[in-house]
C-alpha positions in Angstrom: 104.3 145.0 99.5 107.5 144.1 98.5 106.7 140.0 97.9 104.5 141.0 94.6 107.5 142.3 93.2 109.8 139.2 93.6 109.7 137.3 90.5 112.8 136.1 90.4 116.5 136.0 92.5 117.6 138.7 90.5 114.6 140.8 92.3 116.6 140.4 95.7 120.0 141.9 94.6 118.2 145.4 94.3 116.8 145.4 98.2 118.5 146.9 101.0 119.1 144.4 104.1 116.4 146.3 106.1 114.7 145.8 103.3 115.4 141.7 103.3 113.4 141.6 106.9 110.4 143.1 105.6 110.5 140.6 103.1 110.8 137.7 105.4 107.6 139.2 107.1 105.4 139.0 103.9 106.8 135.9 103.1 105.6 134.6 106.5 102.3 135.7 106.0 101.9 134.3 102.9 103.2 131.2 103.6 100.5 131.1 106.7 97.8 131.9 104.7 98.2 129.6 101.6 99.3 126.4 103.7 95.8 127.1 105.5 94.1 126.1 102.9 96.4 123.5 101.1 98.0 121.8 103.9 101.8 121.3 103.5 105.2 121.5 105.4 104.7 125.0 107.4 107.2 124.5 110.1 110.1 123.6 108.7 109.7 126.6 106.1 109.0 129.2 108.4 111.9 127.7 110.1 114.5 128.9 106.9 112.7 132.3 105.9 115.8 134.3 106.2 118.4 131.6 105.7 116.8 131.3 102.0 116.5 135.0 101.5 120.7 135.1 102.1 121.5 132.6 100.1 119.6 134.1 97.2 121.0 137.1 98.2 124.6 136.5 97.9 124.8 133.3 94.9 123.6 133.1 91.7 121.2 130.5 91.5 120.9 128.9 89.2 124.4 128.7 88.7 125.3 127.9 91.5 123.8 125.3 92.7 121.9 124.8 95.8 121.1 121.4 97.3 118.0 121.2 99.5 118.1 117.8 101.8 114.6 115.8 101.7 113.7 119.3 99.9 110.2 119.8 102.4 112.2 123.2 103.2 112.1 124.6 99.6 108.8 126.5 99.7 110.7 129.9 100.3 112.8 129.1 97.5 110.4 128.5 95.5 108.7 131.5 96.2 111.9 133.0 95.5 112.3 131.5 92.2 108.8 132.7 90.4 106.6 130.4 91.6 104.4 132.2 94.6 101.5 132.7 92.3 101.4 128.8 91.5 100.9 128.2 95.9 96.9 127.8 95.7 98.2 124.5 93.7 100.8 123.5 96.2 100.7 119.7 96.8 97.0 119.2 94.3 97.0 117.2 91.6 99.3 118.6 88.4 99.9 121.4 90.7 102.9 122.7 92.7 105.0 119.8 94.4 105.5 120.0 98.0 109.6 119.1 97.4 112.3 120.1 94.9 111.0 118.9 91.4 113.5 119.5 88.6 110.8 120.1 85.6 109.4 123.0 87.8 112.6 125.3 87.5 115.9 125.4 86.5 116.4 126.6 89.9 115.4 122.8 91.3 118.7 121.1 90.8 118.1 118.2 93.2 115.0 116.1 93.7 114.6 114.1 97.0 111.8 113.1 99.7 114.2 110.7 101.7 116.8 112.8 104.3 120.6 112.6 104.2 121.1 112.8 100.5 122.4 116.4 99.9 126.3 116.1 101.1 127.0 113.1 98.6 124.8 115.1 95.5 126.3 118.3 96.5 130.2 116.6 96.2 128.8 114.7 92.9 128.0 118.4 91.7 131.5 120.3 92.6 133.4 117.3 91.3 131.5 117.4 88.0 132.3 121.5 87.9 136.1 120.6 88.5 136.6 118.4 86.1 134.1 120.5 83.4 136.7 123.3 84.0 133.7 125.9 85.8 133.9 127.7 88.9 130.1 127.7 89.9 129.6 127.6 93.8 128.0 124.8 95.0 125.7 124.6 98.2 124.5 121.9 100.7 121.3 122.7 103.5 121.3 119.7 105.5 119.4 119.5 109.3 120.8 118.4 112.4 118.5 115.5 112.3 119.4 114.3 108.6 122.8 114.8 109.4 122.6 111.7 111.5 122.0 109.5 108.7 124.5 107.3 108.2 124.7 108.3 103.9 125.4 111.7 105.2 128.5 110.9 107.5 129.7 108.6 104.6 129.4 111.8 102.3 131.0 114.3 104.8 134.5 111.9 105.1 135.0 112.2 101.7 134.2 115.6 101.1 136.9 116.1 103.9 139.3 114.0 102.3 138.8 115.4 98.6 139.2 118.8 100.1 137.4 120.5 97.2 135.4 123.5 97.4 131.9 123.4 98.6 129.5 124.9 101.3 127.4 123.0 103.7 124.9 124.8 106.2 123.8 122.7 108.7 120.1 124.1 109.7 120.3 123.4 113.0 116.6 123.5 114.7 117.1 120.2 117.3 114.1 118.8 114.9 114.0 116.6 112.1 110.4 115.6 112.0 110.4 114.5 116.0 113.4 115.4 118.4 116.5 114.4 117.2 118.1 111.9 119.5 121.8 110.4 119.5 125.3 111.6 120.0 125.7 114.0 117.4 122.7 116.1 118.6 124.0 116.1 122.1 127.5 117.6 119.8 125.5 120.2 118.2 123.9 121.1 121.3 127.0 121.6 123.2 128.4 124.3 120.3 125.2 125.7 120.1 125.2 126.7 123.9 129.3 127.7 124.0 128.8 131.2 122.6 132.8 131.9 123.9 134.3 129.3 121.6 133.9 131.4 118.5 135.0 134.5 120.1 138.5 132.9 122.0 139.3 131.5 118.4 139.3 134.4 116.7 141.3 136.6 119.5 143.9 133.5 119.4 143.7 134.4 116.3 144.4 138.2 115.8 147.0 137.5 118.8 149.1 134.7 116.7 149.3 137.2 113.5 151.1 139.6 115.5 154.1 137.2 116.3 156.9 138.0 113.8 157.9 135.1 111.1 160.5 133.1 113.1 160.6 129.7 111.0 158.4 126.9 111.3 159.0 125.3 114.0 156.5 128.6 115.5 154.3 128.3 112.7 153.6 124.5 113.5 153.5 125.3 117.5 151.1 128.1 116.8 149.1 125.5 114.9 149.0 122.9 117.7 148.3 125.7 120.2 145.0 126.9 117.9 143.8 123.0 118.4 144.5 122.9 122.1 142.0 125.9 122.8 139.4 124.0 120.3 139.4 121.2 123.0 139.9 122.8 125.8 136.7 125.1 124.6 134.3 122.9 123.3 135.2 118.9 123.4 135.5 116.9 119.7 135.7 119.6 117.4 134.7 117.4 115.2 133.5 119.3 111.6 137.1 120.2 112.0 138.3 117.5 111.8 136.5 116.2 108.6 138.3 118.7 107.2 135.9 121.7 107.2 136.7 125.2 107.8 133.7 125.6 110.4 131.9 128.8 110.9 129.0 129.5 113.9 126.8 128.9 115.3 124.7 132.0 113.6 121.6 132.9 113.9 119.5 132.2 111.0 116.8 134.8 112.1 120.1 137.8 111.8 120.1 138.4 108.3 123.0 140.9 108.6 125.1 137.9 110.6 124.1 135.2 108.3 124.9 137.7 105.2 128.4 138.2 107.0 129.1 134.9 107.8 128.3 133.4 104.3 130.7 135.6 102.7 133.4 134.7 104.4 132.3 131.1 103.7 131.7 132.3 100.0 135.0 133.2 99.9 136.9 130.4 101.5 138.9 127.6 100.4 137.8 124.0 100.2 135.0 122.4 102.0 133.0 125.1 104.4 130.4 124.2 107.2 128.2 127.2 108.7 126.4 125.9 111.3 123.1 128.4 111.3 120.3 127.9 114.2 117.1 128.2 114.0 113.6 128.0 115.2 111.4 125.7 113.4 108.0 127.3 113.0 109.2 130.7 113.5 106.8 133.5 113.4 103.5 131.2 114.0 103.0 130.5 117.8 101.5 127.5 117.1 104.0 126.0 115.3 106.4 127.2 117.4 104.9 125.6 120.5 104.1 122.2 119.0 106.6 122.2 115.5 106.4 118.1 115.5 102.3 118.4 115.0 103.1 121.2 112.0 105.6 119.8 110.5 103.2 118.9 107.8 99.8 120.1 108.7 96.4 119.5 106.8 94.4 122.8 106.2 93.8 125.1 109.5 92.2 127.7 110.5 94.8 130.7 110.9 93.3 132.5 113.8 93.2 129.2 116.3 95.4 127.2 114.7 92.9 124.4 114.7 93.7 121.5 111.9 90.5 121.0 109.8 90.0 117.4 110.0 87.5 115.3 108.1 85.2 112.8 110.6 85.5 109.4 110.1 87.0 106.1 111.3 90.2 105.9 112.6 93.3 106.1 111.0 94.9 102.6 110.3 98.0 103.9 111.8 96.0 104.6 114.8 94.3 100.9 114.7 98.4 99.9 114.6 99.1 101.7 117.6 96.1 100.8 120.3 96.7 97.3 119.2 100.5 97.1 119.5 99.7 98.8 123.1 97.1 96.2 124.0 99.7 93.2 123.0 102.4 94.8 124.7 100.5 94.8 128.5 100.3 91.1 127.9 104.0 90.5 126.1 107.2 91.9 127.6 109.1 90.6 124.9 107.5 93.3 122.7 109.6 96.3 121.9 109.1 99.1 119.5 111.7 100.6 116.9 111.3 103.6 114.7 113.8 105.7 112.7 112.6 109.1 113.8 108.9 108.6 113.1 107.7 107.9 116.7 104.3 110.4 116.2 103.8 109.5 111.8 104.0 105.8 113.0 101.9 106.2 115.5 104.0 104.9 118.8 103.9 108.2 121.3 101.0 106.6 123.1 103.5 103.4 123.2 106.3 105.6 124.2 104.2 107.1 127.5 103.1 103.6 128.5 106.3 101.7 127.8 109.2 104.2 127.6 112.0 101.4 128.5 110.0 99.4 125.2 110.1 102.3 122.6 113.3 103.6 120.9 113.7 105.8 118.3 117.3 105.4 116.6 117.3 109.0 114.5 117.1 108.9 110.8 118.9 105.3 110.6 116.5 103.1 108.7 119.7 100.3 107.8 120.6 100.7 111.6 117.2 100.1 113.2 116.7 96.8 110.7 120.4 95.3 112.4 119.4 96.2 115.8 116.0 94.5 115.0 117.6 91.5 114.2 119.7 91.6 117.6 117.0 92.0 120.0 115.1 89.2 118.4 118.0 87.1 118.3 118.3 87.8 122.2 114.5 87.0 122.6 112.4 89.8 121.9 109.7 90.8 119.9 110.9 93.7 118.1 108.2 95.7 115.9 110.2 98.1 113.2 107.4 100.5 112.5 108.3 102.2 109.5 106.7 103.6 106.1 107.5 101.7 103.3 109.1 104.5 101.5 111.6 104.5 104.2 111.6 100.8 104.3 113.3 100.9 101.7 116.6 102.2 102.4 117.3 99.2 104.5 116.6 96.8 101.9 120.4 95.2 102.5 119.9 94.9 106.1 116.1 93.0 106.1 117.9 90.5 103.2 121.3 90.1 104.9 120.5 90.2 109.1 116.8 89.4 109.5 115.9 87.3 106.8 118.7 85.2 106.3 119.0 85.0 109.7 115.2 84.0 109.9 114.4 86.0 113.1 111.6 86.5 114.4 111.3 91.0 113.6 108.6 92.0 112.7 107.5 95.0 110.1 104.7 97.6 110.7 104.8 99.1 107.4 103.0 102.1 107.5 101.7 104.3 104.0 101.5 100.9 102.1 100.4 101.9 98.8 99.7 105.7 97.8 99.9 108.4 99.8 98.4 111.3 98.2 100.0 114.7 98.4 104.0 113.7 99.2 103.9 112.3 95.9 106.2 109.9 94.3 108.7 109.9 96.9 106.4 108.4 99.4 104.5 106.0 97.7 104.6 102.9 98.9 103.9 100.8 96.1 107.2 98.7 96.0 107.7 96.6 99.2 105.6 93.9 97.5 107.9 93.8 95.0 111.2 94.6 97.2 110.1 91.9 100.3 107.9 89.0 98.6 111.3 87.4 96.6 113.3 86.9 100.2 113.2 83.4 101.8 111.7 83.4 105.0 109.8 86.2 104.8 106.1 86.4 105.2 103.8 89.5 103.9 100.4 90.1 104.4 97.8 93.1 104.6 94.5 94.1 105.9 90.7 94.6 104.1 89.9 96.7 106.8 90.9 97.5 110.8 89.6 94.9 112.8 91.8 92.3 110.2 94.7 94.3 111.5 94.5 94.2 114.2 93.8 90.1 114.4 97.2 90.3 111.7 99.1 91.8 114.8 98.1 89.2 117.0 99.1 86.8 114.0 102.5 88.2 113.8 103.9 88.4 117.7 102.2 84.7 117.8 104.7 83.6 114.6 108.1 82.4 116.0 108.9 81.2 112.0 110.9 84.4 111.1 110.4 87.8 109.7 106.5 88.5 109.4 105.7 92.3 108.1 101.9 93.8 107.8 101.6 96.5 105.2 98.9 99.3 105.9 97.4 101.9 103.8 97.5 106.3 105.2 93.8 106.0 104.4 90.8 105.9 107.2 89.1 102.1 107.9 86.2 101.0 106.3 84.4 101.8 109.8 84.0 97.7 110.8 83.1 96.9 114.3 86.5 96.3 116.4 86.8 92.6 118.3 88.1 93.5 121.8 89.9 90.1 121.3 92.5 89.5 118.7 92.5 86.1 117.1 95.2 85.1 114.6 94.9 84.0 111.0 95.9 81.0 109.8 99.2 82.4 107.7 98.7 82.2 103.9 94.8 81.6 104.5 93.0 83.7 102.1 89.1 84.2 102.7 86.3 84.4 100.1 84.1 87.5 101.2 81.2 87.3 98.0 80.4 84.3 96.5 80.0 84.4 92.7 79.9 82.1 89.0 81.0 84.4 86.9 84.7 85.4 87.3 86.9 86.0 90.1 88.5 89.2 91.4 91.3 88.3 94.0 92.1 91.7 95.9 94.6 93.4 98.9 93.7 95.5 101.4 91.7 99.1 100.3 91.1 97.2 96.3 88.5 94.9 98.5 86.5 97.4 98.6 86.8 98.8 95.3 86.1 95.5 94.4 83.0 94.7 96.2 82.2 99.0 94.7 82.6 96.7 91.1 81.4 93.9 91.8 77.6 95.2 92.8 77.8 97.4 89.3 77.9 94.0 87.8 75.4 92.3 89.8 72.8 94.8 88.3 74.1 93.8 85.0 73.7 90.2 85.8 77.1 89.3 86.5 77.6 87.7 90.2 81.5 88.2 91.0 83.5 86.0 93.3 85.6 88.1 95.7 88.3 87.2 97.0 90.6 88.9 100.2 93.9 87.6 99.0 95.5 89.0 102.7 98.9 86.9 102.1 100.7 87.9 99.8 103.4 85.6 100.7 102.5 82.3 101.6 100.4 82.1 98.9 96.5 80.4 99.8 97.8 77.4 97.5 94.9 75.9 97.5 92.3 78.2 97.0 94.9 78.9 93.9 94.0 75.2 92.8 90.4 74.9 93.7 90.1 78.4 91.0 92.5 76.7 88.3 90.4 73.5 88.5 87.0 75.7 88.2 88.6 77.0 85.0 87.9 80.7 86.4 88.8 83.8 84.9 90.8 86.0 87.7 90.9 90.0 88.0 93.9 90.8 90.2 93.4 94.0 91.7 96.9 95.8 93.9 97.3 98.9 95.1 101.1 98.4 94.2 103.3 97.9 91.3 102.2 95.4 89.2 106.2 93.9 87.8 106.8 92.4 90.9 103.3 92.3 93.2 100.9 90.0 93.9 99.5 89.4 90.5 103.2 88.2 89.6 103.2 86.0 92.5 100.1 84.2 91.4 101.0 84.1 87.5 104.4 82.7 88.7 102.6 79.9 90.8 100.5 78.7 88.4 103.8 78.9 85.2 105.7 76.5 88.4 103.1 73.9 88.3 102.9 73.7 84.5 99.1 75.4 84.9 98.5 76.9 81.4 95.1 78.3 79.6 93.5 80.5 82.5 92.7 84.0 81.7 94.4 86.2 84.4 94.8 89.8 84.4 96.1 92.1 86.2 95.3 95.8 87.5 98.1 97.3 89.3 100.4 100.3 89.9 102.0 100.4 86.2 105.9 101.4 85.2 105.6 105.1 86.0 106.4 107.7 89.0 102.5 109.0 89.8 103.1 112.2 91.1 101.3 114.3 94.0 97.6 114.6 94.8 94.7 112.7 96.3 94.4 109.3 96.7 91.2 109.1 94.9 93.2 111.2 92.2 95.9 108.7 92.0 94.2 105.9 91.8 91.7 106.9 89.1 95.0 108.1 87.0 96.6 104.4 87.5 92.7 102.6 86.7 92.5 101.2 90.4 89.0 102.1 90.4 85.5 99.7 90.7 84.8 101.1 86.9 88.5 99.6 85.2 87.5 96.5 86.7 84.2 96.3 85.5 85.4 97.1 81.9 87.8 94.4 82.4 85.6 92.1 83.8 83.1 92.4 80.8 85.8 92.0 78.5 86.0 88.5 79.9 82.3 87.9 79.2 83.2 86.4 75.6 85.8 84.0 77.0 84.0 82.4 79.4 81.1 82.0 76.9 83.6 80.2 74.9 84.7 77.8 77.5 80.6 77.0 77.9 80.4 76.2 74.3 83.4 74.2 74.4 85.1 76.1 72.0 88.0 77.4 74.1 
């Protein structure tokens, strides 16, 4: 076996090439086998196998420097890079992270769980060597389908412009996460079929070198004769034109061609695109037939390919989608809009049923928010399903064109809260924060899946303005489902205990933490008022009153960050109406990054769990005793 003998890049340099596809093989296998029992990103890692092995073959990480985009590529590098024997951790909690993580290696330069970012770090790297005086190569992997993101085209004009040296491979595999859509892909698929343009450029070539030295007025002809065969070949050459010396398309299952071709890149002058193709899920049929599905896969069984699933309620994503489809055969106006998330945010069901009604812009979160705010200004209901991670990156465009606007888009953010193994780059524990401070907007989130489904009745009956309903990646509670969808009063919260004691005012999953709490108190004599605080913007002023006037102590309990949430909004109403004296805590997502594992993990590490509230609960035993005695 050669894989137990890899340690480190260094290891590679002493192989032969035959040598490097035997490796590839093992590494195959062992990526098959641990990602059976962790879960993880197989796919798109199979997918880069050899591509990785080249790299490391020919640089010197970590010297030079390679940039992974999103980084959900990276396990063969870090396989490369000493850190196979850690892969029975990948993705737990403390172990192995599933993307690029600086404090795992010196060979991690680059951290990122979002697409598009690699071409502007990679230029923010070579213009740092420059001006430090070091010659260190610096290289880009970006896929076709981040490569449509608009950061990504910003980057690659200005690496064209600056001219300086640096290497971009475009892993070309027609996938990002679902099928790439858009102009550019149709581009990439039209090189990717000439195999003659390549070949005619480089006879043109060889044939122009033999003409003798006659001035320049041949030398500039020659020139303009090279770019008439570009178009004539293959039409907008456009990598060309950003002012890259293009190379491919290669294989990226040859290693002898891509060893070839990324010498002569290597070697080159000023920026350098090798556009390598390859198959994601290569070397596991199952991926390979269905590479959207094991993109990132939960544990299998390696024989059938059958995903180990746990039994259990549905999904909430899943509750999202059959009742999107059930308003939708009663309301034309409803249209669908994801940025390349159709099967994560649950809308292929939606895209079979209504095909004209579902459109998936690419990876083009800030786009998908302006053409939300079109089609409801033309009189549609558009639904921007979206993770709230991802959310984020068109925080501009929901401030500038929906909400100031006050149209009538609404958001389906999906993974509200934490998300388990992705880690801190998915969490979505910020939109609170990020979407409660803009006028117009209203914010709101289940207890459990029949609530959201009455809250998407709630939100294509709202003709006010923006309206978005967060939703955890967890299972529901398991509630019966109403076949009919009644809206909610908007900023109505609802008491679901009653209690004397103190209060605890919770959002979506904490309810039932709470209620978990709340009957560990009851045997301790404590009865605890519960309350669904579902709007987290309007506020249920008066329910905020009627508990001021009671003089009650209040828990509030978030599954999001706590400078900025829902506990803010509360302490801020009652600091507006001059309300002072109430004893109001809060238990939240604190100031930190919480990394990758489960749920229950992550929540127990950031004391959202029914025993932190009963600790803080007690704590307020004292006070209200106080307050009896008339002493406080």
């Amino acid at each position: 076996m050669l894989l137990e003998h890899i340690n480190g890049p260094k290891d590679l340099k002493n192989l032969t090439v035959p040598q490097l596809d035997e490796l590839a093989a093992e590494i195959r296998s062992f990526l098959i086998e641990k990602l059976s029992v962790t879960g993880g990103h197989l796919a798109p890692n199979l997918g880069v196998v050899e591509l990785t092995l080249a790299m490391h073959y020919l640089f010197d990480s970590p010297t030079d420097k390679f940039i992974y985009d999103v980084g959900h590529q990276s396990y063969v590098h870090k396989i490369l890079t000493g850190r196979k024997d850690q892969f029975d951790t990948l993705r737990q909690y403390k172990g192995l992270c599933g993307f690029v993580k600086r404090s795992e290696s010196e060979h991690d330069v680059w951290e990122a769980g979002h697409s598009s970012t690699s071409l502007s770090a990679a230029m923010g790297m070579a213009l740092a060597r420059d001006l430090k005086g070091e010659t260190n190569k610096v290289v880009a992997v970006i896929g076709d389908g981040a490569l449509t993101g608009g950061m990504a085209l910003e980057a690659l004009n200005h690496i064209g412009h600056e001219k300086k040296n640096l290497l971009v491979i475009l892993n070309d595999n027609e996938m990002s996460i679902a099928p790439n859509v858009g102009a550019l892909h149709h581009y990439l698929s039209k090189i990717r079929t000439d195999r003659h343009y390549q070949k005619a450029k480089e006879e043109l070539n060889q044939f122009l070198k033999k003409i003798p030295a006659i001035g320049g007025t041949l030398s500039k002809t020659a020139e303009r004769l090279k770019d008439s065969v570009k178009y004539l070949l293959v039409s907008g050459i456009l990598f060309e034109q950003f002012g890259f010396t293009y190379f491919g398309p290669v294989d990226g299952h040859d290693i002898p061609q891509l060893l070839e071709v990324l010498e002569q890149a290597k070697n080159a002058t000023g920026p350098v695109m090798v556009h390598v193709v390859t198959t994601k899920g290569k070397g596991y049929s199952p991926a390979e037939a269905d590479s959207h599905k094991w993109h990132g896969i939960s544990p299998y069984k390696i024989e059938s390919g059958q995903v180990l699933k746990a039994v259990g309620p549905p999904m909430y994503t899943e509750v999202f989608s059959e009742a999107l489809i059930d308003l939708a055969k009663e309301d034309k106006r409803i249209v669908a809009v994801t940025p390349a998330m159709p099967g994560g945010s649950g809308l292929l069901k939606f895209a079979e049923l209504f095909p004209g009604r579902m459109i998936d812009v690419g990876i083009a979160e800030q786009h998908a928010a302006t053409l939300c705010a079109a089609m409801a200004m033309e009189g549609l209901k558009p639904v921007y399903a979206v993770y709230s991670t991802f959310l984020q990156r068109a925080y501009d465009q929901v401030v500038h064109d929906i909400c100031r606007q006050n149209l009538n888009v609404i958001f389906a953010i999906d993974r509200a809260g934490f998300v388990g193994p992705d880690g801190e780059t998915h969490h979505g524990v910020y939109d609170i924060a990020y979407l409660r401070h803009v006028p117009n907007m209203v914010l709101m989130m289940p207890k459990d899946e029949n609530e959201l489904r009455r809250m998407m009745k709630t939100a294509v009956d709202y003709n006010d303005g923006p309206i978005a309903i967060r939703y955890p990646r967890v299972n529901g509670v398991g509630v019966e489902i109403e076949k009919e969808m009644h809206p909610i009063p908007i900023g109505s919260w609802e008491t679901v205990r009653e209690g004397d004691s103190s209060v605890i005012l919770a959002i979506g999953p904490m309810v039932a933490v709470a209620e978990e709490a709340a009957e560990q108190l009851k045997r301790e004599g404590q009865n605890v008022r519960i309350v669904n605080a579902r709007f987290v913007k309007p506020l249920d002023e008066a329910m905020l009153l009627q508990l001021a006037k009671e003089g009650q102590s209040m828990i509030v309990l978030e599954e999001g960050s706590e400078q900025g949430g829902l506990g803010s909004a509360i302490l801020e109403f009652y600091s507006q109406r001059g309300i002072s004296g109430l004893n109001i805590r809060i238990i939240g997502v604190p100031d930190v990054f919480v990394e990758h594992g489960s749920i229950k993990e992550q929540r127990q590490e950031t004391g959202l769990t029914a025993e932190r509230v009963c600790k803080e609960l007690r704590a307020l035993k004292p006070v209200l005793r106080q307050r009896a005695n008339g002493t406080a």
